[in-house]
Backbone as numpy.savetxt, mean C-alpha at the origin, in Angstrom:
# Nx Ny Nz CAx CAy CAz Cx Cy Cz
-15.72 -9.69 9.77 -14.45 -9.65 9.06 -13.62 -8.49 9.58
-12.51 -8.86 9.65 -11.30 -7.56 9.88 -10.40 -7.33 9.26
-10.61 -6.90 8.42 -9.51 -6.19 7.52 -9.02 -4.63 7.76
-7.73 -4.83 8.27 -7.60 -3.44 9.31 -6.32 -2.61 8.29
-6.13 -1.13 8.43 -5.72 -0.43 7.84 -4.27 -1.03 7.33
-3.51 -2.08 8.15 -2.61 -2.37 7.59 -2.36 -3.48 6.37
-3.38 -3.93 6.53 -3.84 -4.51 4.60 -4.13 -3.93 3.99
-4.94 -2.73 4.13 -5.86 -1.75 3.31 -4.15 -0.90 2.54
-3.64 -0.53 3.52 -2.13 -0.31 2.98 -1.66 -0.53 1.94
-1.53 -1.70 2.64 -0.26 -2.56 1.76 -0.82 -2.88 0.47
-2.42 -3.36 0.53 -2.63 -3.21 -0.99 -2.50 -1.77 -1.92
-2.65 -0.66 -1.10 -2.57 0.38 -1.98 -1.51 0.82 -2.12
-0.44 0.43 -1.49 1.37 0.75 -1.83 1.68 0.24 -2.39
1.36 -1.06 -2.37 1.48 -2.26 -4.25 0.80 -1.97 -4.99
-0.21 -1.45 -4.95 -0.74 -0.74 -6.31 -0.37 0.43 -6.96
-0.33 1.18 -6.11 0.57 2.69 -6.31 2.14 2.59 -7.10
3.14 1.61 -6.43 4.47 0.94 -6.84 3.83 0.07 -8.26
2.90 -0.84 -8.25 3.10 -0.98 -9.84 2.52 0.06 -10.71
1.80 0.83 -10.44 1.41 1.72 -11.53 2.28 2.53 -11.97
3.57 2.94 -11.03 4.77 3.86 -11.19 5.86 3.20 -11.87
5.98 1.94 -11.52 7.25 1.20 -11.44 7.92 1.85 -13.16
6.83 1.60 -14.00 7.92 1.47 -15.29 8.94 2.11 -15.24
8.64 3.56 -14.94 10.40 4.42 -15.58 11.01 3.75 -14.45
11.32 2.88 -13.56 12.09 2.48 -12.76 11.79 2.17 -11.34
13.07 2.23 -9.74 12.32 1.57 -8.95 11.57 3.18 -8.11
10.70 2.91 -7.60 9.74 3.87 -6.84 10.07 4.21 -5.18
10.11 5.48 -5.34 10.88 5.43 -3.51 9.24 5.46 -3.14
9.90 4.82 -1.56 8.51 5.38 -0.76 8.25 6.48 -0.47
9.10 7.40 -0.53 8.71 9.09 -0.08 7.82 9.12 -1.68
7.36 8.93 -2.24 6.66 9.32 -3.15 5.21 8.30 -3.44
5.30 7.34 -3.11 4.30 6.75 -2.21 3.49 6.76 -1.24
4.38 7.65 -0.48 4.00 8.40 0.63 3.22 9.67 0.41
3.51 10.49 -0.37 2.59 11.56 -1.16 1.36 11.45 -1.22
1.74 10.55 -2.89 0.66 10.04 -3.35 -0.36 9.29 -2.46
-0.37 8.40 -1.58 -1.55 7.69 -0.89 -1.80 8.15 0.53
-0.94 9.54 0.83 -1.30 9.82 1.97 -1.13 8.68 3.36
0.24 8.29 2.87 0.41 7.15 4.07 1.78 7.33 4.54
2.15 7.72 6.05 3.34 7.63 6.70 4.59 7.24 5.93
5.65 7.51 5.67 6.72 6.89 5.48 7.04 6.17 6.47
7.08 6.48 7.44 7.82 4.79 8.42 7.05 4.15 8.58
5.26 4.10 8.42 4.77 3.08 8.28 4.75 2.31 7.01
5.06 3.42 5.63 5.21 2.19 4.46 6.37 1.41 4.32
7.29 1.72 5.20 8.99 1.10 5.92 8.82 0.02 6.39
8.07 0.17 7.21 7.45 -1.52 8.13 6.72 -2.01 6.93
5.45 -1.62 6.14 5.43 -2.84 5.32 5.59 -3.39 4.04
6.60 -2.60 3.31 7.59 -2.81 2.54 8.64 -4.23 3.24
9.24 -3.91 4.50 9.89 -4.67 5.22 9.49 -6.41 4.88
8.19 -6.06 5.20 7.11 -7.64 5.47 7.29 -7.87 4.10
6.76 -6.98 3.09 6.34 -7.48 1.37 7.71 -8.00 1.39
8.81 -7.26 1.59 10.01 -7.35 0.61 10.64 -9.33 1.30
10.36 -9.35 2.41 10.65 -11.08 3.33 9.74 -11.96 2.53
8.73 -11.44 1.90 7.86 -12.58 1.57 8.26 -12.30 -0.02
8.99 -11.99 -0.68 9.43 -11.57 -2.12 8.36 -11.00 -3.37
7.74 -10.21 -1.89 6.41 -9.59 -3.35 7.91 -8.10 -4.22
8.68 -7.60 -3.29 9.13 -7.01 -3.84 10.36 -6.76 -3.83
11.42 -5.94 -4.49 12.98 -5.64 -4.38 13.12 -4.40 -3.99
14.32 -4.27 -3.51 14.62 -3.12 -3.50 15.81 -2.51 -3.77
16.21 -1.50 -4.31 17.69 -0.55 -4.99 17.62 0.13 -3.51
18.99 0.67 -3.70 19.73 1.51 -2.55 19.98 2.17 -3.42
20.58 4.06 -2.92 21.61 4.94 -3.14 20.38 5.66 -4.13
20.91 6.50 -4.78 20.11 7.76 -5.63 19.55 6.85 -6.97
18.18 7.21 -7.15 17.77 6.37 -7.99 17.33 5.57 -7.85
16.83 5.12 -6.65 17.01 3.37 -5.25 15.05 3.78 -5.42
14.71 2.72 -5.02 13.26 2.46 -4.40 12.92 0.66 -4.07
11.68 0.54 -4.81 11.12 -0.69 -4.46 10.63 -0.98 -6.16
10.79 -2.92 -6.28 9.90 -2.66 -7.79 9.35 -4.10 -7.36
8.11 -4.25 -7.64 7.14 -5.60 -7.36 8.07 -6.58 -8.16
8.48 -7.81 -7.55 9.02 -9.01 -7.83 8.93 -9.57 -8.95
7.47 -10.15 -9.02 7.05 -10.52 -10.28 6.47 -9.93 -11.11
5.72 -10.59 -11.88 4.83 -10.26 -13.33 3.50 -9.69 -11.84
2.67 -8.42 -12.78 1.75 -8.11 -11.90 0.38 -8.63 -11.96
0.50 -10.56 -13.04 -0.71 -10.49 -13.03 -0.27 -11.73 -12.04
1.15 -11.80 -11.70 1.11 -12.95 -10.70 1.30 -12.75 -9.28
0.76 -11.46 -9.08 1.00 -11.13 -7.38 -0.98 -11.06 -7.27
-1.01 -12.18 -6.34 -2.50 -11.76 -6.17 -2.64 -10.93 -4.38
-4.23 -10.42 -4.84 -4.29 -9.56 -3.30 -4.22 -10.09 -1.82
-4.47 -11.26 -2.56 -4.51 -11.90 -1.28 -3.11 -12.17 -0.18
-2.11 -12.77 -1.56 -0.48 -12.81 -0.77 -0.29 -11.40 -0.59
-0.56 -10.21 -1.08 -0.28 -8.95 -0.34 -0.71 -8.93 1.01
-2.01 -9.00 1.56 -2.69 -8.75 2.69 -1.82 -9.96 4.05
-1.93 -11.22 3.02 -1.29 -12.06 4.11 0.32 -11.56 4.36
1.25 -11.33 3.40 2.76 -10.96 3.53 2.49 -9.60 4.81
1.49 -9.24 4.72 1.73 -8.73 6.26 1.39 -8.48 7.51
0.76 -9.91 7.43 0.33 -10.56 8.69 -0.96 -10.24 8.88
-1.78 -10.14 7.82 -3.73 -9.79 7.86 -3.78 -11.18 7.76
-5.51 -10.90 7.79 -6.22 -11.99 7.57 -7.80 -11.71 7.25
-8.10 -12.35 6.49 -9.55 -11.61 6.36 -10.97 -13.34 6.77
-10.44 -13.20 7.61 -10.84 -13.86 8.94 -12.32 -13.20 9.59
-13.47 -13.85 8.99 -15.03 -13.24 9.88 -15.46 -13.99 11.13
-14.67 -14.70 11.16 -15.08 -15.53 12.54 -14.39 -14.47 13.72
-15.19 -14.70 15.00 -14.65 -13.98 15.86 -13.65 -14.84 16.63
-13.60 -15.83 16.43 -12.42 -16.89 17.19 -11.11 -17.22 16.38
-11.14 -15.91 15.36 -9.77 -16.85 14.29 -9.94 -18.06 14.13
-11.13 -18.59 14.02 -10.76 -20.10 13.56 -11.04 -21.04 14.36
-10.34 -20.69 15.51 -10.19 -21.66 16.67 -11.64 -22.25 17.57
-12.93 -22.25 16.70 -14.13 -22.59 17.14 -14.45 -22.62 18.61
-13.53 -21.07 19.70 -13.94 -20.92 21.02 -14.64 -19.95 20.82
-15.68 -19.52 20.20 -16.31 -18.45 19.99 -17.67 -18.39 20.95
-17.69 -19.14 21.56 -18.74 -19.46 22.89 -18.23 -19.91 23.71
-18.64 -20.06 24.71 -18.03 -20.06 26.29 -18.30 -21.92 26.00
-18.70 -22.40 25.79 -18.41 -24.07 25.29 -18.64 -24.12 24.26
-17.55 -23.75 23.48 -16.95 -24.14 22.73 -17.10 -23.24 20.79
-18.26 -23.78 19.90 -18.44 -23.62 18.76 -19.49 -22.60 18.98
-19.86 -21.47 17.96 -21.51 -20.77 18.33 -21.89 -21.34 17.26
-22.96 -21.16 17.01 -23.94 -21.23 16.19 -23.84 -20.70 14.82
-23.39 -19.61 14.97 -23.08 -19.29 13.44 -21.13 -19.37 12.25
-20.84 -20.21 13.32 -19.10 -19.79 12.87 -19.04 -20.56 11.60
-20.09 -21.65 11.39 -19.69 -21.73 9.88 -20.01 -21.08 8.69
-21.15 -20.16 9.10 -21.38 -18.79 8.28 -20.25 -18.10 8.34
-19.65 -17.56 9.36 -18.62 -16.66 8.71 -17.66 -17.44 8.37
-17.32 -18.97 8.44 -16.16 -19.56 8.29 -16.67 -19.39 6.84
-17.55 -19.90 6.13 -18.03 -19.48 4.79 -17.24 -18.51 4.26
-17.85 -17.53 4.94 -17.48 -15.84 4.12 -16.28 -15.62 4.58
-15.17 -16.06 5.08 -14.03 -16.48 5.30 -13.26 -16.95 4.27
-14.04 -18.10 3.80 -13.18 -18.31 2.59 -13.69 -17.83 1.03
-15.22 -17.44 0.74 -15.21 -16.95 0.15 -14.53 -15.34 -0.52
-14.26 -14.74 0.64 -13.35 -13.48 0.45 -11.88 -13.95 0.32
-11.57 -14.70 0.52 -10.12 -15.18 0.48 -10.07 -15.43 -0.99
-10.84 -16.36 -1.42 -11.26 -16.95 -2.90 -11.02 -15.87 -3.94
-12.29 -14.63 -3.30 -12.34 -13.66 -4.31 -10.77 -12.82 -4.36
-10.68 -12.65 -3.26 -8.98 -11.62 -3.02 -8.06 -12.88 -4.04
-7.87 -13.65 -3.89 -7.02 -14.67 -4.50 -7.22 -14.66 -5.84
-8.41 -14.07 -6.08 -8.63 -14.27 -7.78 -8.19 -12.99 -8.61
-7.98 -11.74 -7.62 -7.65 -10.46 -8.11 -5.92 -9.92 -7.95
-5.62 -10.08 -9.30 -3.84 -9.56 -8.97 -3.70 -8.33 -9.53
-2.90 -7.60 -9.02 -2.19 -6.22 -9.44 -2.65 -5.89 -10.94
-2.13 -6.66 -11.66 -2.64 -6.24 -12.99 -4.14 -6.23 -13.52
-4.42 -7.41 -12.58 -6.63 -6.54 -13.00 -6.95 -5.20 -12.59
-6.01 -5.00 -10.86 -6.23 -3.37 -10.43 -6.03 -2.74 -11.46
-4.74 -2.66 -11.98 -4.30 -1.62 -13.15 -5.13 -1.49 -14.41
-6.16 -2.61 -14.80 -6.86 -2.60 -15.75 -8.12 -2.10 -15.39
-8.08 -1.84 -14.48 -9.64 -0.84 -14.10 -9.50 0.32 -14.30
-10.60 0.87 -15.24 -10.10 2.62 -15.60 -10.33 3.36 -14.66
-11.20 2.98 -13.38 -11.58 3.61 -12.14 -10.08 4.20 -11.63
-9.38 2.80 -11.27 -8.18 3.11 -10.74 -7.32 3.76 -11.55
-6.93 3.77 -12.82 -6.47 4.74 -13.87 -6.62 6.21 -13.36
-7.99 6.85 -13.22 -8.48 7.83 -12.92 -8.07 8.61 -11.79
-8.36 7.58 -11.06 -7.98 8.09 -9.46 -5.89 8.15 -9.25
-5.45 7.19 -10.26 -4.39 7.69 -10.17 -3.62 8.66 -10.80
-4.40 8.95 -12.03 -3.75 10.22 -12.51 -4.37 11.69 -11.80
-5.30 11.63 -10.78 -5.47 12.46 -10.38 -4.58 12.75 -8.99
-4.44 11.60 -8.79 -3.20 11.32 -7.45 -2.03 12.16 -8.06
-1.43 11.45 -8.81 -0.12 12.29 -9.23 -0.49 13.88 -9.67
-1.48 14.15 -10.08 -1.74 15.77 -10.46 -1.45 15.83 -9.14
-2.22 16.14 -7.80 -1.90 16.26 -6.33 -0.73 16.56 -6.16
-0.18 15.17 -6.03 1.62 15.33 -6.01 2.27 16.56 -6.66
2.01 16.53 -7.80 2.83 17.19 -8.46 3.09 18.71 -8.33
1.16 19.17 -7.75 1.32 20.27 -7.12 1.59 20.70 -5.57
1.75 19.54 -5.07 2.08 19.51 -3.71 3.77 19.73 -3.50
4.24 19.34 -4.64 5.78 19.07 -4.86 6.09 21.12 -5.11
5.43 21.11 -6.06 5.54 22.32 -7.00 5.30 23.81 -5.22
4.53 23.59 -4.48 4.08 24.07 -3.51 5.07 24.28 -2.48
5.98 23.48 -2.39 7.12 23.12 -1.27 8.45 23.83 -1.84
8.29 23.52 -3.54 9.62 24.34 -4.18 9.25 25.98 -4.02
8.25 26.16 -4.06 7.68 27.90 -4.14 8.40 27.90 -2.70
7.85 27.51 -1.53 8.02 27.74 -0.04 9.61 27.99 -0.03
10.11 26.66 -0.33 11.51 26.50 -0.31 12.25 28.11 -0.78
11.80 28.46 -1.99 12.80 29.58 -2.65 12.23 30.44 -1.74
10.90 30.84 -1.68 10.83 32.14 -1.02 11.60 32.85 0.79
11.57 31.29 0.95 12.57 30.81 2.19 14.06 31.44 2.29
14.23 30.80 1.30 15.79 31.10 0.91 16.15 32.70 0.30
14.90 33.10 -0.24 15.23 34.19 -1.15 15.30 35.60 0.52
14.17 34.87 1.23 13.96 35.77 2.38 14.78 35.72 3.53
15.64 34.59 3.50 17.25 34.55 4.46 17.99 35.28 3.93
17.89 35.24 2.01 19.30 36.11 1.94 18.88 37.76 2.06
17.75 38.09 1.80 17.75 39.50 1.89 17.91 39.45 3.79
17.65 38.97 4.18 18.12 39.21 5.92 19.71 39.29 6.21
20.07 38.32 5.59 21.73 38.23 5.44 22.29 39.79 4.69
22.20 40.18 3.46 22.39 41.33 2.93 21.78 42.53 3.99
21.00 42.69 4.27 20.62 43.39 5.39 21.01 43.68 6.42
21.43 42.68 7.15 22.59 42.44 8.48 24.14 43.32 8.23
């Protein structure tokens, strides 16, 4: 199976965005914080979610992203596929050339576990994530992070500023 960092993503930027969403829409710079993931890579797949209508998005101050629907109707699976995964165990994608003529021996085992992971991902939407107290946990400890990571940058920031102007007065 290959499930490569850019599903692993995208499910955790849709999870992250609905757990925030209520007071409103969620920028990705704060997404970005919190999950420790690139801003121009959550740009590209925001891009993909937002074409396949898992989500919206606001412009201008106040602007972010807010999941489309109801969150018990986005399952994991249309996340992973909206951006171009697949959780695919065959080594031929499918295409039964997985031996030099033709089928191997085992591709209907993983064609199996192919669709059984599809099955299971298909059966899990946003709102079961959110009902796991695991994930509860881990996200209020996420935002503590943030918050002092935020709090860390404003210290830097003033002492910055406080230490230009005594250079300026000085001069």
């Amino acid at each position: 199976m290959k499930l490569t960092t850019k599903g692993r993503y995208a499910v955790t930027a849709m999870l992250d965005l609905a757990l925030h969403a209520q007071s409103g829409p969620v920028p990705l710079a704060e997404i970005s914080t919190r999950q420790e993931i690139s801003l121009s890579y959550l740009e590209q797949l925001f891009s993909r979610l937002r074409k396949q209508g898992l989500v919206s998005s606001t412009r201008g101050p106040g602007g972010g992203y807010r999941v489309s629907r109801g969150l018990d109707e986005v399952a994991i699976s249309e996340i992973i596929m909206a951006v171009n995964e697949s959780v695919d165990a065959t080594q031929c994608a499918g295409k039964e050339n997985c031996h030099s003529h033709g089928r191997c021996l085992t591709h209907d085992l993983w064609e199996g576990l192919s669709e059984q992971i599809e099955n299971f991902l298909s059966g899990v939407s946003l709102q079961n994530l959110i009902d796991n107290q695991n994930v509860k946990t881990v996200s209020m400890r996420q935002d503590q992070a943030a918050t002092q990571v935020k709090e860390q940058l404003l210290i830097q920031r003033e002492r910055t500023e406080f230490s230009e102007a005594q250079q300026s007065v000085g001069t």
